[in-house]
C-alpha positions in Angstrom: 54.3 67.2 8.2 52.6 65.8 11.1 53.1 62.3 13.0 50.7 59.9 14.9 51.3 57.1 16.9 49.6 53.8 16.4 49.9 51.4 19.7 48.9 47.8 18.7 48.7 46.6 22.5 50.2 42.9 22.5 51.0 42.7 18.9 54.8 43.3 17.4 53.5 46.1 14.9 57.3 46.2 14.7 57.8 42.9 12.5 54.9 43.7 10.6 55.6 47.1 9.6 55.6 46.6 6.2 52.6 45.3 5.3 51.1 47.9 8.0 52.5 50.6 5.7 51.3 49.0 2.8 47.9 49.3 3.9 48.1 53.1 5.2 49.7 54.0 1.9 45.8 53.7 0.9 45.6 57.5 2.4 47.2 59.3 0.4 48.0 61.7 3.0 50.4 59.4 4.6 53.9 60.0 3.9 55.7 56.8 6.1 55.7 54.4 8.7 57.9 54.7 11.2 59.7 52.1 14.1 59.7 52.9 17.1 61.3 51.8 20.2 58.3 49.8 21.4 57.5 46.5 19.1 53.6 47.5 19.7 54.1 51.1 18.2 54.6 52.4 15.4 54.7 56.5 14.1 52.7 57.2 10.9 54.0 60.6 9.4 51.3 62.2 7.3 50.4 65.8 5.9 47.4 67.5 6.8 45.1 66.1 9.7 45.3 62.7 10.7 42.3 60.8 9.9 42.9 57.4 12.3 39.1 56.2 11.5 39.7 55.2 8.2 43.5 54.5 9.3 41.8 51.7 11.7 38.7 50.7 8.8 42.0 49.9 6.1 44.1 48.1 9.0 40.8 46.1 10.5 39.8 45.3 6.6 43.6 43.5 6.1 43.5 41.5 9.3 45.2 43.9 11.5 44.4 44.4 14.9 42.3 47.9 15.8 45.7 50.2 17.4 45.0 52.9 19.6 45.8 56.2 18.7 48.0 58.4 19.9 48.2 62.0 20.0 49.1 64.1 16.9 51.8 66.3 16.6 53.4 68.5 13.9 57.3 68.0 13.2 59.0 69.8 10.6 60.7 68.8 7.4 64.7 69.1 7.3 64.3 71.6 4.5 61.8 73.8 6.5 62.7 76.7 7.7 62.7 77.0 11.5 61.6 80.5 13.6 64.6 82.0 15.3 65.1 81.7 18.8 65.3 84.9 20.7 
């Protein structure tokens, strides 16, 4: 599993995270929307590679605001297993 932030400078992503998710939940490779502390951001959690061109194209098409994109990093499920720590 692998997350992305979207920023939304100026707008409270926060309040609208539900229609937000709605709309990504057109990728079928997006798994959630996530809160985060900051009302602008929010953290999409999606398998494979994150595609935030079309992420933008379905969230521009509904009336969103274009976010910026944050980086992409990989975060594993609880039921993964985890390499031992030597």
């Amino acid at each position: 599993m692998n997350t992305c932030e979207l920023r939304f400078r100026g707008y409270d992503a926060a309040s609208q995270r539900g229609a937000i998710r709605w709309e990504l939940f057109l990728d079928r490779q997006v798994r959630d929307v996530l809160l985060t502390p900051s009302a602008d951001t929010l953290r999409v959690l999606h398998n494979g590679s994150a595609d935030p061109e079309h992420w933008c194209a379905l969230l521009w098409a509904a009336g969103f605001p274009t976010p910026h994109v944050g980086a992409s990093q990989e975060v594993l499920a609880a039921d993964e297993p985890r390499d031992a720590v030597a």
